[in-house]
N, C-alpha and C positions, 0 to 999 in steps of 0.2 A: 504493500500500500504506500501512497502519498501520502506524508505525515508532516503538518505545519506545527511547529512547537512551539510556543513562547514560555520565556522563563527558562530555556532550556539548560543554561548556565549554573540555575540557584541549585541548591542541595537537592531537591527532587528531582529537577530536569536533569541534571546531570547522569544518575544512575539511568531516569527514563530513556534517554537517549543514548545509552550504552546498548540496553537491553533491546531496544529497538531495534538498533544497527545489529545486533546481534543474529536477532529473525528475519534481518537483511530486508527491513524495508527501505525506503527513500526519504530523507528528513530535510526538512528545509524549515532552517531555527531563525526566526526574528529575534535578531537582536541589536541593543541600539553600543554594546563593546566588544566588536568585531575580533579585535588584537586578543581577548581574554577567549572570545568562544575558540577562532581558530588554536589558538595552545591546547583549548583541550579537546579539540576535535581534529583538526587539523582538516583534510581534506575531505572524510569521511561525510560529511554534510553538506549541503548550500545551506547560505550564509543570505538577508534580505533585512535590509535597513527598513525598510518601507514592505507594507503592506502589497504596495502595487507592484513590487519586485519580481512576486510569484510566478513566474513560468508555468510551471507544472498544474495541471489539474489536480485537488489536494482530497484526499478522500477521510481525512481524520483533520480534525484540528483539538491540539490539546492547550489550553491556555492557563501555564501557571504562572504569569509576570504578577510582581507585585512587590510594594518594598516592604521590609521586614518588620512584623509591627511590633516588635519590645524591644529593636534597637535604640530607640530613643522615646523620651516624652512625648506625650500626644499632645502637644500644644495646637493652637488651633493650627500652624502653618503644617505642621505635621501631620494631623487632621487631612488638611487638604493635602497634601503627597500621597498618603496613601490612599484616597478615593481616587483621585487622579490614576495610580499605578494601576489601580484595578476597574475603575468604572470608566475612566476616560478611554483607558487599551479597549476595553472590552468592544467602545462602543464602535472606536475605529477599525474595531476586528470584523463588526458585523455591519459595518458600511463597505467594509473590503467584500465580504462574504455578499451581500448585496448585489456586488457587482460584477460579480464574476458568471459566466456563463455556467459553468458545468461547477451546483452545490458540494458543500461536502457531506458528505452521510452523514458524520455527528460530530460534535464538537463538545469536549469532556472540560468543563470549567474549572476552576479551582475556585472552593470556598472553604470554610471553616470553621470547628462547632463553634466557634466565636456567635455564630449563628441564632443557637438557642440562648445566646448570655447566660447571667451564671445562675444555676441552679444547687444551693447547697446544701440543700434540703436530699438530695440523691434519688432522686429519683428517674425508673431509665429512661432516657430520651431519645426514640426510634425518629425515625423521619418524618413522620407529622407531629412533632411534640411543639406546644406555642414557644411563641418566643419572649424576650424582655426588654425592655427601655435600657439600652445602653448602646455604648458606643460603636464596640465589637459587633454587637447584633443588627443596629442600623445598618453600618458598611458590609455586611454579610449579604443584607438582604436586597440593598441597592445593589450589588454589585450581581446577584444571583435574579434581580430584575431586568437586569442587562443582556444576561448573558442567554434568559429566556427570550430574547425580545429572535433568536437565530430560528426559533419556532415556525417565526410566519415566512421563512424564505425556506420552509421545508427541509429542515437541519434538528436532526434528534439531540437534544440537551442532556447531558449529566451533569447533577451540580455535586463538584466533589468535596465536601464538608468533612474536611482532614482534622484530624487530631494531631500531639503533640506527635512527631515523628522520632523514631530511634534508632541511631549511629554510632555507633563508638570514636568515628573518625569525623562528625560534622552535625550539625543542629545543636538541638539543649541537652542532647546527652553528652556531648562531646565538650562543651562549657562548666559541664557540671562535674565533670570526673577530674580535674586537678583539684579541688578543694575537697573532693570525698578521699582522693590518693594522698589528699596530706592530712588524715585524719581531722580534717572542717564541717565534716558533712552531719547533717541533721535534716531533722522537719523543716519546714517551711509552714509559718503561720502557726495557726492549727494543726496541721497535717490529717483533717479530718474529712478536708476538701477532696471531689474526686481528679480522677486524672485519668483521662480518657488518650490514648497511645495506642501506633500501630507501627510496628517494623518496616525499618523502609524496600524491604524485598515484598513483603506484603503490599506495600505504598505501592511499590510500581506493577507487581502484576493485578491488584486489582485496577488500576486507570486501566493496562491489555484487557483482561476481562472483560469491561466496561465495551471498549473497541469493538469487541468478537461478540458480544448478543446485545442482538436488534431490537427487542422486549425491553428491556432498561431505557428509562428517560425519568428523568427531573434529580428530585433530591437523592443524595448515596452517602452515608455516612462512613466515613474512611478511618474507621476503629477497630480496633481488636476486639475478638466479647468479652474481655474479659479486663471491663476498667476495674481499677486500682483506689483507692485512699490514699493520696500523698504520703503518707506514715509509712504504708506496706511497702509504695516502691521505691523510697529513700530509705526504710530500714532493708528491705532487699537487695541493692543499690551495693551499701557498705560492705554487705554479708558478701557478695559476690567479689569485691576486692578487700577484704580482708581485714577492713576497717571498722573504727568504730563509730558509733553512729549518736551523735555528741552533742553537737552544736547548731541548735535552734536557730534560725531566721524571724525574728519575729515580723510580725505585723506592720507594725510602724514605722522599720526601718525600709520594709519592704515599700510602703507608700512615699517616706522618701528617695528612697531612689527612684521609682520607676511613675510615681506619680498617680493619674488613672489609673494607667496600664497594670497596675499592679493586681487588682483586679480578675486577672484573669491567673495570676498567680496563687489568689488567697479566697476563692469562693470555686470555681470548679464544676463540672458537668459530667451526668455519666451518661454517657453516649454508646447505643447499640448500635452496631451495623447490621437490621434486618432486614437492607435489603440485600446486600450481598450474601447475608446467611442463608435468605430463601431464594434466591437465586444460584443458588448452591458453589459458588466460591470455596474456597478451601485457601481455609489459613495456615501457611507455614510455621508460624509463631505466633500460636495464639494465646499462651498462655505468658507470661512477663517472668516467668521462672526463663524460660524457653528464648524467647525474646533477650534477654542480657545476657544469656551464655554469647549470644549469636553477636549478639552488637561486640562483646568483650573479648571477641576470637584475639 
Protein backbone atom coordinates (compact mmCIF):
# COMPACT_ATOMS: atom_id res chain seq x y z
CA UNK A 1 0.00 0.00 0.00
CA UNK A 2 0.56 3.97 -0.29
CA UNK A 3 1.02 5.15 3.10
CA UNK A 4 1.06 9.16 3.89
CA UNK A 5 2.53 9.57 7.53
CA UNK A 6 2.76 12.47 9.47
CA UNK A 7 4.44 12.79 12.66
CA UNK A 8 6.54 10.08 11.37
CA UNK A 9 9.65 11.29 13.04
CA UNK A 10 8.09 11.49 16.90
CA UNK A 11 8.46 8.33 19.03
CA UNK A 12 5.50 6.50 17.59
CA UNK A 13 6.18 7.29 13.94
CA UNK A 14 9.21 6.21 14.02
CA UNK A 15 8.82 2.56 15.04
CA UNK A 16 5.42 2.81 12.60
CA UNK A 17 7.53 3.41 9.88
CA UNK A 18 10.08 0.85 10.40
CA UNK A 19 7.55 -1.72 10.72
CA UNK A 20 5.85 -0.52 7.65
CA UNK A 21 8.98 -0.54 5.50
CA UNK A 22 9.30 -3.78 6.92
CA UNK A 23 5.97 -5.31 5.02
CA UNK A 24 7.40 -3.31 2.25
CA UNK A 25 4.83 -0.82 1.66
CA UNK A 26 5.53 2.63 0.17
CA UNK A 27 5.77 5.76 2.77
CA UNK A 28 5.68 9.18 1.83
CA UNK A 29 6.29 11.12 5.45
CA UNK A 30 5.38 14.83 5.76
CA UNK A 31 7.51 16.47 7.38
CA UNK A 32 8.37 20.10 8.00
CA UNK A 33 12.74 18.79 9.40
CA UNK A 34 13.63 17.06 6.21
CA UNK A 35 17.68 16.93 7.60
CA UNK A 36 16.22 14.97 10.89
CA UNK A 37 13.65 12.55 8.96
CA UNK A 38 16.30 11.69 6.15
CA UNK A 39 19.04 10.56 9.16
CA UNK A 40 16.68 8.23 10.15
CA UNK A 41 15.22 7.01 7.06
CA UNK A 42 17.52 7.86 4.62
CA UNK A 43 16.39 6.85 1.35
CA UNK A 44 13.85 4.28 2.35
CA UNK A 45 10.88 6.84 2.13
CA UNK A 46 9.62 10.01 0.15
CA UNK A 47 10.06 12.82 1.96
CA UNK A 48 6.95 16.19 1.13
CA UNK A 49 7.14 19.59 2.74
CA UNK A 50 3.63 20.21 1.54
CA UNK A 51 0.79 18.56 1.23
CA UNK A 52 0.47 19.04 -2.53
CA UNK A 53 3.83 17.33 -2.95
CA UNK A 54 2.13 14.00 -3.05
CA UNK A 55 2.69 12.15 -6.25
CA UNK A 56 1.55 8.81 -5.49
CA UNK A 57 -2.15 7.87 -5.13
CA UNK A 58 -2.20 7.35 -1.18
CA UNK A 59 -4.31 4.43 0.00
CA UNK A 60 -3.75 4.88 4.05
CA UNK A 61 -3.08 8.14 5.63
CA UNK A 62 -1.92 7.93 9.40
CA UNK A 63 -1.76 11.37 11.15
CA UNK A 64 0.32 11.49 14.20
CA UNK A 65 1.84 15.24 14.06
CA UNK A 66 1.56 17.18 17.10
CA UNK A 67 3.77 18.98 19.64
CA UNK A 68 4.33 17.26 22.95
CA UNK A 69 1.89 18.33 25.53
CA UNK A 70 4.00 18.00 29.02
CA UNK A 71 6.88 19.55 27.54
CA UNK A 72 6.13 22.72 28.74
CA UNK A 73 3.38 24.89 30.56
CA UNK A 74 0.19 25.35 28.96
CA UNK A 75 0.17 28.89 28.81
CA UNK A 76 -2.33 30.37 26.66
CA UNK A 77 0.46 30.77 23.77
CA UNK A 78 1.11 27.00 24.36
CA UNK A 79 -2.55 26.41 24.24
CA UNK A 80 -2.59 27.80 20.83
CA UNK A 81 0.71 25.48 19.41
CA UNK A 82 -0.65 22.61 20.34
CA UNK A 83 -4.23 23.13 18.60
CA UNK A 84 -2.49 24.49 15.88
CA UNK A 85 -0.15 21.00 15.61
CA UNK A 86 -3.10 19.15 15.71
CA UNK A 87 -6.25 20.87 14.56
CA UNK A 88 -4.63 23.33 12.04
CA UNK A 89 -2.59 19.85 10.39
CA UNK A 90 -5.45 18.02 10.59
CA UNK A 91 -7.47 20.52 8.78
CA UNK A 92 -4.94 21.18 5.95
CA UNK A 93 -4.78 17.37 5.66
CA UNK A 94 -8.30 17.17 4.74
CA UNK A 95 -8.40 20.02 2.38
CA UNK A 96 -5.28 18.16 0.73
CA UNK A 97 -7.59 14.98 0.84
CA UNK A 98 -10.33 17.19 -0.75
CA UNK A 99 -8.40 17.59 -3.60
CA UNK A 100 -7.04 14.80 -4.75
CA UNK A 101 -8.60 12.63 -7.32
CA UNK A 102 -8.40 9.04 -6.20
CA UNK A 103 -9.46 9.11 -1.93
CA UNK A 104 -7.68 7.27 0.53
CA UNK A 105 -9.54 4.33 2.06
CA UNK A 106 -8.89 5.49 5.68
CA UNK A 107 -7.02 7.62 7.53
CA UNK A 108 -6.06 6.58 11.28
CA UNK A 109 -5.82 9.82 13.48
CA UNK A 110 -4.06 10.40 16.53
CA UNK A 111 -5.94 11.21 19.69
CA UNK A 112 -5.61 10.75 23.28
CA UNK A 113 -7.46 9.52 26.47
CA UNK A 114 -6.78 13.06 27.38
CA UNK A 115 -10.13 12.77 25.64
CA UNK A 116 -12.32 11.49 28.51
CA UNK A 117 -10.21 14.03 31.02
CA UNK A 118 -9.74 12.98 34.39
CA UNK A 119 -11.77 10.40 35.97
CA UNK A 120 -10.51 9.51 39.54
CA UNK A 121 -13.08 8.13 40.79
CA UNK A 122 -11.93 4.75 38.22
CA UNK A 123 -14.19 3.86 36.73
CA UNK A 124 -13.76 1.92 33.18
CA UNK A 125 -13.89 4.08 30.23
CA UNK A 126 -14.67 2.19 26.92
CA UNK A 127 -15.33 4.33 23.98
CA UNK A 128 -18.58 5.82 24.58
CA UNK A 129 -17.77 6.94 28.15
CA UNK A 130 -18.66 11.06 28.41
CA UNK A 131 -16.34 13.37 28.74
CA UNK A 132 -15.06 16.41 31.01
CA UNK A 133 -14.43 20.27 31.05
CA UNK A 134 -10.87 20.41 30.75
CA UNK A 135 -8.25 21.35 28.62
CA UNK A 136 -6.88 17.87 27.40
CA UNK A 137 -10.51 16.98 26.67
CA UNK A 138 -11.41 20.15 24.65
CA UNK A 139 -8.32 19.62 22.33
CA UNK A 140 -9.08 15.80 22.03
CA UNK A 141 -12.39 16.57 20.96
CA UNK A 142 -11.78 19.44 18.55
CA UNK A 143 -9.02 17.83 17.05
CA UNK A 144 -11.17 14.38 16.74
CA UNK A 145 -13.92 16.86 15.00
CA UNK A 146 -11.43 17.60 12.56
CA UNK A 147 -10.36 14.61 11.62
CA UNK A 148 -14.06 13.34 11.22
CA UNK A 149 -14.92 16.07 9.03
CA UNK A 150 -12.55 13.01 6.16
CA UNK A 151 -16.06 11.32 6.43
CA UNK A 152 -17.88 13.37 3.99
CA UNK A 153 -15.15 12.85 1.11
CA UNK A 154 -15.80 9.01 1.67
CA UNK A 155 -12.59 8.37 3.99
CA UNK A 156 -13.14 5.68 6.90
CA UNK A 157 -11.98 7.41 10.32
CA UNK A 158 -10.20 5.97 13.26
CA UNK A 159 -9.64 8.13 16.16
CA UNK A 160 -6.60 6.60 18.00
CA UNK A 161 -7.12 7.73 21.68
CA UNK A 162 -3.49 6.55 22.81
CA UNK A 163 -2.43 6.14 26.39
CA UNK A 164 0.72 6.73 28.02
CA UNK A 165 3.04 4.77 25.64
CA UNK A 166 6.14 2.25 26.96
CA UNK A 167 9.81 2.21 25.90
CA UNK A 168 12.67 1.79 27.61
CA UNK A 169 14.77 3.62 25.05
CA UNK A 170 12.02 6.83 24.54
CA UNK A 171 8.69 8.50 25.94
CA UNK A 172 7.88 8.66 29.83
CA UNK A 173 9.30 5.58 30.49
CA UNK A 174 12.52 6.37 29.26
CA UNK A 175 12.45 9.88 31.43
CA UNK A 176 11.59 8.04 34.26
CA UNK A 177 14.09 5.26 34.68
CA UNK A 178 17.39 7.48 35.61
CA UNK A 179 15.74 8.62 38.81
CA UNK A 180 14.14 5.18 39.66
CA UNK A 181 18.10 3.72 38.73
CA UNK A 182 19.25 6.04 41.39
CA UNK A 183 17.01 4.97 43.80
CA UNK A 184 14.59 8.42 43.56
CA UNK A 185 11.75 6.75 42.53
CA UNK A 186 8.33 6.77 44.21
CA UNK A 187 4.60 7.48 43.97
CA UNK A 188 3.41 10.21 42.30
CA UNK A 189 0.69 12.36 44.15
CA UNK A 190 -1.51 9.88 45.50
CA UNK A 191 -0.58 7.11 43.40
CA UNK A 192 -4.04 6.03 43.62
CA UNK A 193 -4.76 7.67 40.35
CA UNK A 194 -5.19 5.25 37.21
CA UNK A 195 -2.76 4.86 34.48
CA UNK A 196 -3.91 3.67 31.42
CA UNK A 197 -0.56 2.35 29.01
CA UNK A 198 0.10 0.39 26.00
CA UNK A 199 3.55 -1.06 24.69
CA UNK A 200 4.76 0.41 21.88
CA UNK A 201 4.82 -2.91 19.63
CA UNK A 202 1.25 -3.19 20.63
CA UNK A 203 1.04 0.85 19.65
CA UNK A 204 2.14 0.08 16.25
CA UNK A 205 0.46 -3.11 15.33
CA UNK A 206 -2.76 -2.08 16.50
CA UNK A 207 -2.69 1.41 14.04
CA UNK A 208 -1.63 -2.00 11.09
CA UNK A 209 -4.67 -3.69 12.41
CA UNK A 210 -6.63 -0.76 12.32
CA UNK A 211 -5.35 -0.47 8.25
CA UNK A 212 -6.20 -4.22 7.54
CA UNK A 213 -10.23 -4.25 8.74
CA UNK A 214 -12.65 -2.27 6.95
CA UNK A 215 -15.47 -2.73 9.84
CA UNK A 216 -13.57 -0.28 12.21
CA UNK A 217 -14.26 3.40 12.10
CA UNK A 218 -14.53 6.26 14.79
CA UNK A 219 -13.33 6.04 18.38
CA UNK A 220 -10.31 3.11 19.35
CA UNK A 221 -8.96 3.34 22.59
CA UNK A 222 -5.12 2.56 22.24
CA UNK A 223 -4.76 0.78 25.83
CA UNK A 224 -3.71 -2.34 27.37
CA UNK A 225 -6.72 -4.08 29.44
CA UNK A 226 -5.02 -4.19 31.94
CA UNK A 227 -4.62 -0.21 33.46
CA UNK A 228 -2.77 0.14 36.54
CA UNK A 229 -2.93 2.44 39.88
CA UNK A 230 0.14 4.62 39.63
CA UNK A 231 1.27 2.98 43.16
CA UNK A 232 1.22 -0.70 41.35
CA UNK A 233 3.34 0.50 38.20
CA UNK A 234 5.98 2.62 40.13
CA UNK A 235 6.02 0.13 43.00
CA UNK A 236 6.51 -2.56 39.97
CA UNK A 237 8.78 -0.15 38.03
CA UNK A 238 11.44 -0.20 41.05
CA UNK A 239 10.88 -4.17 41.68
CA UNK A 240 11.84 -4.66 38.19
CA UNK A 241 15.26 -2.70 38.42
CA UNK A 242 16.18 -3.41 41.69
CA UNK A 243 15.26 -0.51 43.40
CA UNK A 244 13.63 0.95 46.04
CA UNK A 245 10.64 2.55 45.86
CA UNK A 246 11.04 5.72 48.39
CA UNK A 247 10.52 8.93 47.33
CA UNK A 248 7.15 10.45 46.92
CA UNK A 249 6.22 13.36 44.30
CA UNK A 250 3.91 15.16 45.99
CA UNK A 251 1.13 17.17 44.63
CA UNK A 252 2.17 20.41 44.96
CA UNK A 253 5.23 20.38 43.70
CA UNK A 254 3.92 18.54 40.86
CA UNK A 255 1.47 21.69 40.08
CA UNK A 256 4.43 23.70 40.37
CA UNK A 257 6.28 22.51 37.89
CA UNK A 258 4.01 21.54 35.30
CA UNK A 259 1.34 23.91 36.12
CA UNK A 260 -2.36 22.65 34.47
CA UNK A 261 -0.67 20.14 32.98
CA UNK A 262 -0.12 18.54 35.90
CA UNK A 263 -3.37 17.29 35.97
CA UNK A 264 -3.02 14.71 33.82
CA UNK A 265 -0.22 13.60 36.14
CA UNK A 266 -2.30 13.40 39.42
CA UNK A 267 -6.10 12.52 38.64
CA UNK A 268 -5.86 9.64 35.85
CA UNK A 269 -8.37 7.42 33.79
CA UNK A 270 -8.89 3.82 33.40
CA UNK A 271 -9.31 3.37 29.89
CA UNK A 272 -10.49 -0.05 28.19
CA UNK A 273 -9.75 -0.98 24.70
CA UNK A 274 -13.11 -2.80 23.78
CA UNK A 275 -12.99 -2.12 20.63
CA UNK A 276 -9.80 -3.67 19.74
CA UNK A 277 -10.62 -6.55 22.25
CA UNK A 278 -13.91 -7.28 20.21
CA UNK A 279 -12.42 -6.99 17.22
CA UNK A 280 -10.37 -9.59 18.24
CA UNK A 281 -6.76 -7.92 18.37
CA UNK A 282 -4.22 -9.78 20.39
CA UNK A 283 -2.12 -8.09 22.76
CA UNK A 284 1.50 -9.00 22.88
CA UNK A 285 1.92 -7.34 26.22
CA UNK A 286 -0.99 -7.08 27.86
CA UNK A 287 -0.34 -7.55 31.08
CA UNK A 288 2.41 -4.51 32.70
CA UNK A 289 4.36 -7.43 34.50
CA UNK A 290 4.99 -8.52 30.61
CA UNK A 291 5.03 -5.19 29.22
CA UNK A 292 8.43 -3.92 31.54
CA UNK A 293 10.30 -7.04 31.04
CA UNK A 294 9.81 -6.20 27.31
CA UNK A 295 10.57 -2.27 27.42
CA UNK A 296 13.73 -3.27 30.11
CA UNK A 297 15.33 -5.84 27.55
Amino acid sequence: MNILITGGTGFIGRHLVNALLAKQHTLVLFCRNLDKARALFGDRVQYVYYFRDVSLPIDVVVNLAGEPIMDKRWTRKRKSQLRGSRIGLTQHLNKWISKTTVKPKVMISSSAIGYYGNHPEGLPLAEGASTRNCFPSRLCSEWEFEALKARSLGVRVCLLRTGVVLDGKAGALQKMLTPFRLGLGGNVASGKQWFSWIHIEDMVNAIIFLMEQPDIEGAVNATAPESVQYNTFTKMLAEKLSRPHLFPMPGFILKLLFGEASQLLMEGQRVVPRVLTKSGFTFRYGTLHKALDKALE
